[in-house]
NUVEXTOR-964880 format. One record per residue (C-alpha): residue number from 1; residue in one letter; x, y, z. Coordinates in pm, 1 decimal. Layout:
<NUM 'a' <X Y Z>> ...
//
This chain:
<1 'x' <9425.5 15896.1 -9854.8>> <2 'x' <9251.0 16052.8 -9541.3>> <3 'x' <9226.5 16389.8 -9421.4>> <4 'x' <9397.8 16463.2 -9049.8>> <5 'x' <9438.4 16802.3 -9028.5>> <6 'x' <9245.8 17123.6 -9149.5>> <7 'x' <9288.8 17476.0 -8957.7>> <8 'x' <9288.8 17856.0 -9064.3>> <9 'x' <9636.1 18029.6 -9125.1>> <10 'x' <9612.2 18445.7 -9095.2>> <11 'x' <9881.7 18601.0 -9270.7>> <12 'x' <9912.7 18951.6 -9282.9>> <13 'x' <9585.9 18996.0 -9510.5>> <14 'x' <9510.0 18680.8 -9582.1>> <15 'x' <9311.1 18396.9 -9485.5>> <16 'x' <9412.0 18054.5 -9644.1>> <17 'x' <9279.1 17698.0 -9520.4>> <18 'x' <9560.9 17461.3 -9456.6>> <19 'x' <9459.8 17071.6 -9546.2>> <20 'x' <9690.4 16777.5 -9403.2>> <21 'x' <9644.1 16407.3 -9482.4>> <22 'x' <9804.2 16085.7 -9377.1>> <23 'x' <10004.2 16064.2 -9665.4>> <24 'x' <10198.6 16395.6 -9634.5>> <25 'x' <10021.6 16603.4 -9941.8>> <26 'x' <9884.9 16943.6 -9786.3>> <27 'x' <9686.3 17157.3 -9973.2>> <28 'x' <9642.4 17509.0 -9953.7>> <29 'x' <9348.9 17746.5 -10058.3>> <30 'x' <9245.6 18128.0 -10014.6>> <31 'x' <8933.5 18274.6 -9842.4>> <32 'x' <8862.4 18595.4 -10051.8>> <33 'x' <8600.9 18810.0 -9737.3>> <34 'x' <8923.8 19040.0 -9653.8>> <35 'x' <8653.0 19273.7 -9453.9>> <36 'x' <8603.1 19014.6 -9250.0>> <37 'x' <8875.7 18770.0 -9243.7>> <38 'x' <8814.9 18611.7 -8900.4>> <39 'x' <8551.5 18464.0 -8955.5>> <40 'x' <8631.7 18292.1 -9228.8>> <41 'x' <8889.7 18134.2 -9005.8>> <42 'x' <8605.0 18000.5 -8762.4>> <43 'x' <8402.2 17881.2 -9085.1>> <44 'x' <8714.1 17703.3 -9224.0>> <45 'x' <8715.9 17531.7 -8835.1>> <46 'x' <8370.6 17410.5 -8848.2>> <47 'x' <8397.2 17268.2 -9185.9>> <48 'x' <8712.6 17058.2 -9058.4>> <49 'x' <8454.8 16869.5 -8801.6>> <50 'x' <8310.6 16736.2 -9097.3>> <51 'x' <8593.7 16691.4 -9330.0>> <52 'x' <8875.3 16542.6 -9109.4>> <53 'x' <8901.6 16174.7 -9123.2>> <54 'x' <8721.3 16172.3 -9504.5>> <55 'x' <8898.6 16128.1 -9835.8>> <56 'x' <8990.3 16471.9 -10008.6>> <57 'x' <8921.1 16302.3 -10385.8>> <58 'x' <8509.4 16355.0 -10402.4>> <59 'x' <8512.9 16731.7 -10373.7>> <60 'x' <8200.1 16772.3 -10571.3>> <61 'x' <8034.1 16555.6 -10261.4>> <62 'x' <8214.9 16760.0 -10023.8>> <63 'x' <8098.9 17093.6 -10216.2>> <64 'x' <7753.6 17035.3 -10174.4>> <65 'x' <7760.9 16899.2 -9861.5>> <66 'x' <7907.7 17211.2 -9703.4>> <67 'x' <7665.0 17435.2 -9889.5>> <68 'x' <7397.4 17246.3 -9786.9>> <69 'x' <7330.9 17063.0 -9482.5>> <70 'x' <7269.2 17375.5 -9281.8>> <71 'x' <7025.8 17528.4 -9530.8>> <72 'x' <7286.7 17895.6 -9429.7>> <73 'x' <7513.2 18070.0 -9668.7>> <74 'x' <7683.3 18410.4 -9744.4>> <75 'x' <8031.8 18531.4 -9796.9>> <76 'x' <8198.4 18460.1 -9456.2>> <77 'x' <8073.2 18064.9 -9490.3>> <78 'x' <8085.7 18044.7 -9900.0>> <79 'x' <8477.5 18227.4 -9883.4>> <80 'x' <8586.8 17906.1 -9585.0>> <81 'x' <8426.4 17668.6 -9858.6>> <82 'x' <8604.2 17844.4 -10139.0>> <83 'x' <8904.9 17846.3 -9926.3>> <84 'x' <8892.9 17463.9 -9836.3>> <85 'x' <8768.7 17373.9 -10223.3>> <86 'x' <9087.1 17493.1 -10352.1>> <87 'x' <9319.5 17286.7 -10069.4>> <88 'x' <9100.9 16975.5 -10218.7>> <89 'x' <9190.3 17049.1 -10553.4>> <90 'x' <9544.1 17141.2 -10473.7>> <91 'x' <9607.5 16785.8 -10369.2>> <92 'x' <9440.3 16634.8 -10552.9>> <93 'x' <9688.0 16748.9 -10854.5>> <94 'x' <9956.8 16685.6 -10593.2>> <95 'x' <9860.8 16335.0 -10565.7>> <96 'x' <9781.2 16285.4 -10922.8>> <97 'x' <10085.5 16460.1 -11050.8>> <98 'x' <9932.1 16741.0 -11288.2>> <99 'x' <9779.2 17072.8 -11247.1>> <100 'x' <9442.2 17119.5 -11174.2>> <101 'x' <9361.9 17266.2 -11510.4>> <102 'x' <9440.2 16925.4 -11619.8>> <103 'x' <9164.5 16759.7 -11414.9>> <104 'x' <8855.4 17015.9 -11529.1>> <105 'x' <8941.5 16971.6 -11931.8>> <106 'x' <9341.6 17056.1 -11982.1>> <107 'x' <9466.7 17310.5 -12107.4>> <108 'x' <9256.8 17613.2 -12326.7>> <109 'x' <9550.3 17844.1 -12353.6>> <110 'x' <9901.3 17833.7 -12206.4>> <111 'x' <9924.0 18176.6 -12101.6>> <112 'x' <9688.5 18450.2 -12005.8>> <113 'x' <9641.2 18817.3 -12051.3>> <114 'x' <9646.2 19025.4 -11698.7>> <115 'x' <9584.7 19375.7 -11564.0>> <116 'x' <9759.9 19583.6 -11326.7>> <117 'x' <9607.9 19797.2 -11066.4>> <118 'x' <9649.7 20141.7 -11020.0>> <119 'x' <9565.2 20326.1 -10663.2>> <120 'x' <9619.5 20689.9 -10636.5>> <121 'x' <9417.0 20991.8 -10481.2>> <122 'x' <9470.7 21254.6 -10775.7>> <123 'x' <9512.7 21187.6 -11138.0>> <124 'x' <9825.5 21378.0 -11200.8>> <125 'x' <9939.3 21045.8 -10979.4>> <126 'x' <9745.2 20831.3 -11188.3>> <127 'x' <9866.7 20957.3 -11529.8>> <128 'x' <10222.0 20887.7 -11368.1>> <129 'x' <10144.6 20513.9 -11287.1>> <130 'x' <9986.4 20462.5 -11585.9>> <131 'x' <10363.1 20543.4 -11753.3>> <132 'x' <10512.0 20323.0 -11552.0>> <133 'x' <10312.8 20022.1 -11597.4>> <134 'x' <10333.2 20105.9 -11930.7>> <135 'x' <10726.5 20114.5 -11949.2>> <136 'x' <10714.7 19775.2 -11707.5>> <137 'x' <10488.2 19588.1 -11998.3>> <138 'x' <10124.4 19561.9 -11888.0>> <139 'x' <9893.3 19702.0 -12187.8>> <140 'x' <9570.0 19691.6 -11940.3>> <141 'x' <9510.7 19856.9 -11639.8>> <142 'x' <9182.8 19820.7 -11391.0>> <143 'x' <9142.8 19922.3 -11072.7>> <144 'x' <9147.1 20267.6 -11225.0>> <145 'x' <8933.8 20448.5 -11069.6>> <146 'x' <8818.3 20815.1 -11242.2>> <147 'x' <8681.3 20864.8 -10916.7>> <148 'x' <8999.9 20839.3 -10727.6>> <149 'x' <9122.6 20692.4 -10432.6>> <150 'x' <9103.0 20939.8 -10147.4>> <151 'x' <9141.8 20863.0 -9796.7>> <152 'x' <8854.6 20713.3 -9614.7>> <153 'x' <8937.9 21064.2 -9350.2>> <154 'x' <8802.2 21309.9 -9648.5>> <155 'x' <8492.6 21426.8 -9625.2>> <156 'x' <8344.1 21405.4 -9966.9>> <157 'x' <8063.2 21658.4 -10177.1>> <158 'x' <8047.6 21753.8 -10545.2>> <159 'x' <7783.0 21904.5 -10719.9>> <160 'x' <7639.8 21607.4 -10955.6>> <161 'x' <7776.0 21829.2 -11242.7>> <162 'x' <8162.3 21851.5 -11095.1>> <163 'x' <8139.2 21496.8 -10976.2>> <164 'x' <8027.6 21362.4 -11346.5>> <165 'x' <8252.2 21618.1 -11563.5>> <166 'x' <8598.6 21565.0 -11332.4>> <167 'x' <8528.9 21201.4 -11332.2>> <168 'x' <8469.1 21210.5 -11696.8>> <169 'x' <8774.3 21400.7 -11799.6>> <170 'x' <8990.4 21198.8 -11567.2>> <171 'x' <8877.3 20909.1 -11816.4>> <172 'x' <8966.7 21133.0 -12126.2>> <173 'x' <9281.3 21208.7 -11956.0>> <174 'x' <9394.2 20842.4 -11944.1>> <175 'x' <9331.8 20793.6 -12266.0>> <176 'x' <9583.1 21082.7 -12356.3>> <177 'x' <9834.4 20915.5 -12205.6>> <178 'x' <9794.2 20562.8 -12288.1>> <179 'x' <9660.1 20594.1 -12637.7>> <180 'x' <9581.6 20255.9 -12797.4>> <181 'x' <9889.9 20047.3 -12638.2>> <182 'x' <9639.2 20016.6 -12309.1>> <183 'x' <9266.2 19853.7 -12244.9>> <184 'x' <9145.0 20078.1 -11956.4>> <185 'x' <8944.3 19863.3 -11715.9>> <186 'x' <8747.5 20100.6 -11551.6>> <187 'x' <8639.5 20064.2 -11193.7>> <188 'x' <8347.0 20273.0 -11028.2>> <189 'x' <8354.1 20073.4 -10674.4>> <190 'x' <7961.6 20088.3 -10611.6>> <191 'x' <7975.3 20466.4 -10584.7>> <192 'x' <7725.7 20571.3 -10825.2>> <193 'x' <7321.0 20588.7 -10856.8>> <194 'x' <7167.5 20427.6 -11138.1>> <195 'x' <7149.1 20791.5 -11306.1>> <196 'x' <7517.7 20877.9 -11213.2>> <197 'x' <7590.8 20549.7 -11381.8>> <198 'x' <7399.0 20631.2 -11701.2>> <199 'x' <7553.2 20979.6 -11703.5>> <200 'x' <7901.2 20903.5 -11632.5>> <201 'x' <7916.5 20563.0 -11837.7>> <202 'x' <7751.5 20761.9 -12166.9>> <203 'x' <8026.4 21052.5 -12104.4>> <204 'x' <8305.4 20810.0 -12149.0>> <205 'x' <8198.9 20592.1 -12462.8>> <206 'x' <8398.6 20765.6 -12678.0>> <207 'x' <8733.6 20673.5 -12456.0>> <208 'x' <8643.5 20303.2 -12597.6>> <209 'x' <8724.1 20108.8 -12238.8>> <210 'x' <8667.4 19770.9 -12201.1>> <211 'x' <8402.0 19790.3 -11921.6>> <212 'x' <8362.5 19963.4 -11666.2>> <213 'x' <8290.1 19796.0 -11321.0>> <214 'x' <8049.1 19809.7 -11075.0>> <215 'x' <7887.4 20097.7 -11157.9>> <216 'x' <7644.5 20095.5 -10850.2>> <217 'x' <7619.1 19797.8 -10500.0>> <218 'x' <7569.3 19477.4 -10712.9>> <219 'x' <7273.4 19398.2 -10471.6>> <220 'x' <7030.4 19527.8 -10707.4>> <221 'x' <7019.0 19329.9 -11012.1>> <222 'x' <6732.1 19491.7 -11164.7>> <223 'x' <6866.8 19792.0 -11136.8>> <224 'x' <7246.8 19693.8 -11297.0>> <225 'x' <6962.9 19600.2 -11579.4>> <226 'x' <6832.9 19926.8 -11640.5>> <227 'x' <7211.4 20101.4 -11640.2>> <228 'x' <7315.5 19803.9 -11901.5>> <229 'x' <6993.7 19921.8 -12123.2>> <230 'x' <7063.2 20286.2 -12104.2>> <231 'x' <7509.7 20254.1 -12171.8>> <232 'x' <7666.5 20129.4 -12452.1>> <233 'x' <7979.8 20008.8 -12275.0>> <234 'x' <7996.6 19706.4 -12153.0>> <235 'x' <7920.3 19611.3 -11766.6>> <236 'x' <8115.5 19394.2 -11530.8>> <237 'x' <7990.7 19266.6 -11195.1>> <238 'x' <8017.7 19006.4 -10960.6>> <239 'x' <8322.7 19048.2 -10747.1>> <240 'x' <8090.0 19027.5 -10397.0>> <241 'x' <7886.7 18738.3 -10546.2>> <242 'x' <7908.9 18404.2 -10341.1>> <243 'x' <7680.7 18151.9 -10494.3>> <244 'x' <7662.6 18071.5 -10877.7>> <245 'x' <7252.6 18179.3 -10799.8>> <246 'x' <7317.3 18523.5 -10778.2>> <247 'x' <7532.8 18535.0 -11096.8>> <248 'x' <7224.5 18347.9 -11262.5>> <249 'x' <7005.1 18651.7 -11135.9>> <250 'x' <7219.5 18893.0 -11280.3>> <251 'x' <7302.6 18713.1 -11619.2>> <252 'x' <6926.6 18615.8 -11657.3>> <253 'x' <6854.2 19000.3 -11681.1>> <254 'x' <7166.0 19076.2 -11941.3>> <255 'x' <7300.7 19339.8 -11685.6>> <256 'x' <7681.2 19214.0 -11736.7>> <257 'x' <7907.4 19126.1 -12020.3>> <258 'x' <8189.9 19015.8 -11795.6>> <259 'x' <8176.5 18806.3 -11512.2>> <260 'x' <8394.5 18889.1 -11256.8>> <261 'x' <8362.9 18584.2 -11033.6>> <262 'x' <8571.9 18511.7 -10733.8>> <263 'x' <8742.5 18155.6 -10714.1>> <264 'x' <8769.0 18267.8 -10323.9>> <265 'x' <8445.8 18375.1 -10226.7>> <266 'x' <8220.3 18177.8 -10475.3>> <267 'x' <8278.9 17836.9 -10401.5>> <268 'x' <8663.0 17799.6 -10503.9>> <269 'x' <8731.1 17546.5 -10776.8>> <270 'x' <8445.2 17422.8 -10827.6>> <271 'x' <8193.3 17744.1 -10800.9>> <272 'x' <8416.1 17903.1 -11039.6>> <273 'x' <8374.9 17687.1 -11295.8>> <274 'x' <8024.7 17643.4 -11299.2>> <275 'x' <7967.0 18013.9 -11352.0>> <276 'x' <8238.5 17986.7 -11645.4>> <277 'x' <7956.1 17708.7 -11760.6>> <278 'x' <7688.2 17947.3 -11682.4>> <279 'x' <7859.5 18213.9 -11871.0>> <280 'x' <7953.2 18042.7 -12142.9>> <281 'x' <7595.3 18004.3 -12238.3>> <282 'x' <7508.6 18319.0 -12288.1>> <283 'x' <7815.1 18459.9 -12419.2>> <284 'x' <7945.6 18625.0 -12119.1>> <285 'x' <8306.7 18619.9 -12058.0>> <286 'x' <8468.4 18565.9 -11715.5>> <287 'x' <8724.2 18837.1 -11558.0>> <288 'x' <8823.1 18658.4 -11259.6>> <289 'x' <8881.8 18857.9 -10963.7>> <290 'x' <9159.5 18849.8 -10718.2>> <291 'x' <9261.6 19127.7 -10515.7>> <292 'x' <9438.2 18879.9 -10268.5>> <293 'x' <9747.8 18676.2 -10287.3>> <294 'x' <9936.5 18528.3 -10524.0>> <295 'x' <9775.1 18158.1 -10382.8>> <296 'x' <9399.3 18290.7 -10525.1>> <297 'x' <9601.4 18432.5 -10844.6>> <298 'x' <9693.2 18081.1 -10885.6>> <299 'x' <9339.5 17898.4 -10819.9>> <300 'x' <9194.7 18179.1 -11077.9>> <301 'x' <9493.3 18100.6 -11342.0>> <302 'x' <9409.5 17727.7 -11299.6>> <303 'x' <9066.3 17750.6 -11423.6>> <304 'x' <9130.1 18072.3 -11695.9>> <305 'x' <9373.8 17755.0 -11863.9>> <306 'x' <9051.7 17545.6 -11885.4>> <307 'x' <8735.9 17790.5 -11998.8>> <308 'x' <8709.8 17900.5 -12339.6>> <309 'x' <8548.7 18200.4 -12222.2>> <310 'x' <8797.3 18369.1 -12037.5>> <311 'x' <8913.8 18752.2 -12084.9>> <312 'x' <9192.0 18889.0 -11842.4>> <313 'x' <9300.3 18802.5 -11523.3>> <314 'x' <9301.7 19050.9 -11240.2>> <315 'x' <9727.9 19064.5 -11133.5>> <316 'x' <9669.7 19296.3 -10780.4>> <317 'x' <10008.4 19526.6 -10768.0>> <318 'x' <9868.5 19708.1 -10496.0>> <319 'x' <9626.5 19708.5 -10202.2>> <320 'x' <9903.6 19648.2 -9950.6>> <321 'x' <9762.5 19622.7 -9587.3>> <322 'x' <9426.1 19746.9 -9717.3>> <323 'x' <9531.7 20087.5 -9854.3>> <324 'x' <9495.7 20189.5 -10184.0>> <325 'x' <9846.5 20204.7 -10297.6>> <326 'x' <10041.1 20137.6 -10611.1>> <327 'x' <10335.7 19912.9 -10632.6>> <328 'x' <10504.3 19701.5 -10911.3>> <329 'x' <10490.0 19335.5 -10725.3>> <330 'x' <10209.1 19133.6 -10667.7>> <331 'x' <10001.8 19162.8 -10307.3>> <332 'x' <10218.8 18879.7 -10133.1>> <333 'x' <10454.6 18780.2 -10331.5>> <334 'x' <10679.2 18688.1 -10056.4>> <335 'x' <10465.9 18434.7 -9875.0>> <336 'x' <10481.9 18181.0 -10197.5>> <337 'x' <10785.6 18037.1 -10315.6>> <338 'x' <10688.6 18158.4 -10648.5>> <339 'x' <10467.0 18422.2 -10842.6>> <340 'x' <10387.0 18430.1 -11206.2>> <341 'x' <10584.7 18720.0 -11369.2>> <342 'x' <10456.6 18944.3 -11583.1>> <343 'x' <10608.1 18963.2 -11978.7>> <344 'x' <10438.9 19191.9 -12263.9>> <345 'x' <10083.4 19215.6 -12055.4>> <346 'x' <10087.4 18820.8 -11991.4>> <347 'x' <10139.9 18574.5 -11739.3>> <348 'x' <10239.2 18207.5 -11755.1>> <349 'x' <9984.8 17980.0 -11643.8>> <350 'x' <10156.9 17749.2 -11318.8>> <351 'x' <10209.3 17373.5 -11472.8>> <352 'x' <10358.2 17236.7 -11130.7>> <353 'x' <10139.3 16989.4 -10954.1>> <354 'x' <9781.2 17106.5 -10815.8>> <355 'x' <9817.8 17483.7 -10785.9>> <356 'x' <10173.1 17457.8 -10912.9>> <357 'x' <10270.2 17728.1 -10603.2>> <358 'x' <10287.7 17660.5 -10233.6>> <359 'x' <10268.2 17869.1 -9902.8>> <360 'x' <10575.8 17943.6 -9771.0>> <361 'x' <10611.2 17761.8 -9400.1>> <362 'x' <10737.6 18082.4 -9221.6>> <363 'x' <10476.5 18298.1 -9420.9>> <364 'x' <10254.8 18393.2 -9072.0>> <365 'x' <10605.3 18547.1 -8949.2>> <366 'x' <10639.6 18700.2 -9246.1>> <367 'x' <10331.9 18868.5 -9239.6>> <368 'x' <10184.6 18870.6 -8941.3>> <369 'x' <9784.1 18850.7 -8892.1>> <370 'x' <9617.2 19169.1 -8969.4>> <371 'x' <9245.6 19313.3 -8964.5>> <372 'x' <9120.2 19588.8 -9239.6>> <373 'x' <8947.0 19860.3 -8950.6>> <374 'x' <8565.8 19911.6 -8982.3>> <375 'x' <8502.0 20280.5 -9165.7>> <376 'x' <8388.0 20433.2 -9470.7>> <377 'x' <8412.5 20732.5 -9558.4>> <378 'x' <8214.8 21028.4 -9470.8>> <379 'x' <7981.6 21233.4 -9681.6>> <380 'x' <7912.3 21618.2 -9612.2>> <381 'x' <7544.5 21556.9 -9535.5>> <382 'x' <7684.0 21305.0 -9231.4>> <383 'x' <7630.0 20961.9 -9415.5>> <384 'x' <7844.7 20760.6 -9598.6>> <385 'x' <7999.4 20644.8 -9939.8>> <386 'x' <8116.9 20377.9 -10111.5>> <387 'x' <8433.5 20382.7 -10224.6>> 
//
């Protein structure tokens, strides 16, 4: 078998490499660098000089040789690898007749536990989503942030005592409603210092959630060290990582308890289960992330059924065309022709060939190509914030 064709398909958000061979398999994998989508397109073209014409079967060979001939990486290159990774794996179960979970070990578990996000920019909105996720099955929600989810147009201040005691009591205020039927996953999107962290993180302990999630930019592993030694709840991190090097740097200095590696930016297949390996070590489990389409929910799903060290899956019901907004489906459900559903706060894991899910071949008119705008939002004092 020979590969003939690989090329870039933009739908709507999404970025997915398309792989063709001579024997009428195609495979089809996810780029996860939604800032920058495009070019992760060009990427996915360059690689296809090398690729086209070559067997898909010895993707280890073909992982390495992307990541290293040029002596460059970072997330635009590492999410077209991830992207094309996944294809290669996807056929290879095609051609073989099994899932891929079947060629990295079989089958761990048959099903795994998910969590539902929540978007909303006050919490009298959040308290109401939190119902209805509850009354639709899911018993953990992430994405959730205490911070909120205001427009990027809103000029932010709070005094450090408003920001921590609001954000605090938003926390407290979940718990009220959800009691003990929900884990609350709780996601701080980079915005805080390393003493907001320690302050904040401390003020909710006694709300018992099961991490909360980059609590400041993950591009500071010492730091994430000295919030981890200072908290008692547990730390997750990892979502912008894109080799398995930088999740060594950060697991090295014990600053996370939960991986949150990205099958679509950290090398796909293959990446992702070398951090599970990496993880697995030191007792870390993984939390893949996936705020994409149901095709990287899939990839992510494939591996969770083959580590023994997996937690919950990331199952994005929001996020639609880049705005923080709750729904009930999964981002993209109607470009595959089919989507795990959700039943009691699990999902099935896909037992069809490869990625046991395909593309649809009308999905570009579907959802035609479309590009997040730069902007963040703006701070009193005329900078910027994460959020």
């Amino acid at each position: 078998m020979k590969i003939t064709k690989i090329e870039p398909l933009h739908v709507g958000q999404f970025m997915y490499a398309r792989v063709e061979t001579d024997e009428g398999i195609t495979g089809v994998g996810e780029a996860g660098i939604w800032g920058h989508i495009r070019t992760a397109g060009t990427a996915i073209e360059r690689f296809a000089e090398y690729l086209v014409g070559k067997s898909p079967f010895p993707i280890e060979h073909h992982w390495n040789v992307m990541h290293r001939f040029s002596y460059f990486q970072g997330l635009a290159i590492n999410s077209a690898i991830s992207a094309i990774d996944i294809a290669l794996w996807d056929i290879k179960g095609q051609a073989l007749g099994v899932p891929i979970h079947e060629l990295i070990g079989g089958a761990a578990r048959t099903k795994a536990r998910i969590y539902g996000h929540i978007y909303e920019d006050t919490i009298e909105k959040v308290l109401e989503e939190c119902q209805r996720k509850m009354e639709a099955g899911f018993n953990a929600f992430g994405h959730i942030n205490p911070f909120l989810d205001e427009g990027d147009d809103q000029v932010w201040f709070k005094t450090h005592i408003r920001k921590m005691r609001d954000a605090i009591g938003n926390v407290h205020r979940m718990r009220e409603v959800v009691g003990d039927r929900v884990d609350l996953l709780v996601e701080l999107h980079r915005r805080l210092t390393v003493p907001e962290a320690i302050t904040f993180t401390n003020g909710i302990e006694d709300a018992l959630p099961m991490f909360v999630e980059d609590p400041m930019r993950p591009d500071g592993p010492d730091a994430m060290a000295r919030i981890a030694e200072k908290i008692r709840v547990p730390i997750a991190t990892g979502e912008r990582f894109c080799t398995i090097h930088e999740f060594e740097t950060i697991l090295a200095r014990n600053a996370c308890e939960f991986a949150r590696v990205d099958v679509c930016t950290c090398g796909g297949i293959t990446g992702m289960k070398k951090v599970a390996a990496m993880a697995e070590a030191r007792h870390v489990q993984v939390v893949p992330h996936n705020p994409l389409s149901p095709i990287g929910l899939a990839a992510c799903l494939q591996v969770a059924a083959a580590i023994p060290n997996f937690a919950i899956q990331e199952y994005a019901t929001g996020f639609e065309a880049g705005t923080f907004t709750s729904t009930m489906k999964h981002l993209g459900h109607d470009v595959v022709d089919a989507v795990p559903e959700p039943k009691d706060g699990f999902v099935e894991i896909p037992r069809g060939p490869g990625l046991g899910m395909s593309l649809l071949p009308d999905a570009q008119k579907i959802r035609p190509p479309l590009v997040k705008p730069i902007a963040m939002r703006p701070h009193l004092d005329g900078f910027v914030i994460d959020q």
